[in-house]
LOMIBA-932739 format. One record per residue: x, y, z of N, C-alpha, C in turn. Coordinates in steps of 0.001 Angstrom, whole numbers, plus 500000, padded with zeros to 6 digits. Example, Ala and Ser with C-alpha at 12.3 -4.5 7.8 and 13.67 -1.06 7.14 Angstrom:
2
513190494310507800512300495500507800513200496700507800;512850497750507080513670498940507140512900500030507870;
//
This chain:
105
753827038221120800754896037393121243755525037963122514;755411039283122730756362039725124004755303039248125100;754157039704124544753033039265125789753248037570126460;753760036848125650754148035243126294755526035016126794;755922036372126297757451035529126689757239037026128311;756302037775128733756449038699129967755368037635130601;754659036670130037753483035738131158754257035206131710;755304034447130856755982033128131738757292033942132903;757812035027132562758339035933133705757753035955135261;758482035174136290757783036014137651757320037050137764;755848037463138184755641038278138451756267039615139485;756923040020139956757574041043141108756104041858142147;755881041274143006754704041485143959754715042406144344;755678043613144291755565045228144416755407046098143475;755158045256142767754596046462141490752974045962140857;752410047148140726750987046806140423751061045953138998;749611045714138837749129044593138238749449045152136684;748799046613136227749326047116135205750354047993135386;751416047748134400752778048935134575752404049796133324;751010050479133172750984051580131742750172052686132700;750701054068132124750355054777132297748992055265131994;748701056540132033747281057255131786747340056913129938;746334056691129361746182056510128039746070058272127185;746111057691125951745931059045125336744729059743125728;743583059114125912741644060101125696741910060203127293;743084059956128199743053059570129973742459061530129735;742013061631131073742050062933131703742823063284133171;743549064021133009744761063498134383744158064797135279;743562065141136345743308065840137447744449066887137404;744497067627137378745785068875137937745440068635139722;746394068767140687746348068466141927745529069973142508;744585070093143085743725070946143522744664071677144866;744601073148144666745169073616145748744303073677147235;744759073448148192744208073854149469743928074764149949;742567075695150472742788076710151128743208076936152055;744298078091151989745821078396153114745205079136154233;745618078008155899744906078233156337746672078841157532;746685080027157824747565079973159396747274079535160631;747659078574160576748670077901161770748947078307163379;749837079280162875750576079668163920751900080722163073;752462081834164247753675082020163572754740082814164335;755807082872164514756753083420165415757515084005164985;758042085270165721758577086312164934759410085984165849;760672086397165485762145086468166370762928087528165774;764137087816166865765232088292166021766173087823164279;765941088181163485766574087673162306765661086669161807;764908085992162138764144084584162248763018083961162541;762083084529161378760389084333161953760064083390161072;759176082042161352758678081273160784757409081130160900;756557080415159842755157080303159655754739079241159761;753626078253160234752966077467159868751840077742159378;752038077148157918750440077375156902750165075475156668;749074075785156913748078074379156430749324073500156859;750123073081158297750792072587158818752126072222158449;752480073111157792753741073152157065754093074204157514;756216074015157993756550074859158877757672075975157257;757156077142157405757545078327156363758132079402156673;759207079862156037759898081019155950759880081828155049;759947083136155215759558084149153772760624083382152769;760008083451151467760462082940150329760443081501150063;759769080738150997758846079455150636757968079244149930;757439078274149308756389078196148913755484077275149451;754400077473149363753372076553150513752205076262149628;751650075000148838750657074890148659750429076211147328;751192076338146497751347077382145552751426078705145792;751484079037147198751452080591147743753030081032148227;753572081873147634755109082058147774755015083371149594;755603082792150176755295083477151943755929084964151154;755611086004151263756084087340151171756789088075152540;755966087558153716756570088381154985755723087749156089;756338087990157182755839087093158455755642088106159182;754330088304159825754238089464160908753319088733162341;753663088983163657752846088604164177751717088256164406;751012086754164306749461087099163832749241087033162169;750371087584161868749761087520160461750662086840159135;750442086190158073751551085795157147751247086840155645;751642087488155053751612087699153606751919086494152102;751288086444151294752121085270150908751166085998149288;751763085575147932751303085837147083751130085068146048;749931084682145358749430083637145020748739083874144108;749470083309143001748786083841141169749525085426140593;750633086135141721750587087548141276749725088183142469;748593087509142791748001088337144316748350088501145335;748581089297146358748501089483147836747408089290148576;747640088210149518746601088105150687747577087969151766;746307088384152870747109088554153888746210087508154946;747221086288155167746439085197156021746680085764157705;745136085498158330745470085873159483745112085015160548;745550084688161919745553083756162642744139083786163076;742903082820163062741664082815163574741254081775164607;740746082567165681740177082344166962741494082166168226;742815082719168207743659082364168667744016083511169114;744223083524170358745238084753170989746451085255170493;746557085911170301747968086485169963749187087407171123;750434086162171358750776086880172319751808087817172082;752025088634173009752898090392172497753723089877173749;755010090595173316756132090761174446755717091525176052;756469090672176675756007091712177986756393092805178435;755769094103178889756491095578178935756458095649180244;757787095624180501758342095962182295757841097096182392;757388097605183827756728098603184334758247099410184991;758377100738184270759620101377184547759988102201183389;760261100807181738760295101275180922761362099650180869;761891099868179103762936098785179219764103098128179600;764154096524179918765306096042180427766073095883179597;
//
């Protein structure tokens, strides 16, 4: 009976055709992690950020299940499962501050 009295209801054209979820025997995918790839990353005074797999990160982010541990030039730390890896920037120059000839300004 509910099934005749939800036919004769307008349908609402933004919502799909079935409104039920995954069934009991369903098998639901867990979302597959990405391998964390660096980006890019900039160290500053007080203030270094990361881009991993194009997402812009600061130590104590999390990215793609990897929590950032520390930002070093060139390089990100990030720990993932309890592990340490250390992602490093590939095929990309890495640029260093410039050293005045004298000594520092």
């Amino acid at each position: 009976m509910a099934l005749e009295a939800r036919a004769s209801e307008p349908r609402d054209p933004t919502r799909p055709p079935f409104e039920q979820g995954p069934g009991p025997d369903s098998v639901v995918a867990a979302p597959q992690e990405l391998p964390l790839q660096l980006n890019m990353t900039k160290v500053g005074f007080g203030r270094s950020i990361a881009i991993i797999n194009g997402v812009t990160a600061k130590v104590g982010d999390l990215v793609n299940g990897a929590r950032v541990a520390a930002i070093r030039s060139g390089e990100v730390v990030v720990v993932v499962r309890g592990r340490t890896q250390i992602l490093t920037l590939q095929g990309a120059s890495i640029k260093k501050p410039a050293r005045h000839p004298g000594g520092a300004r």
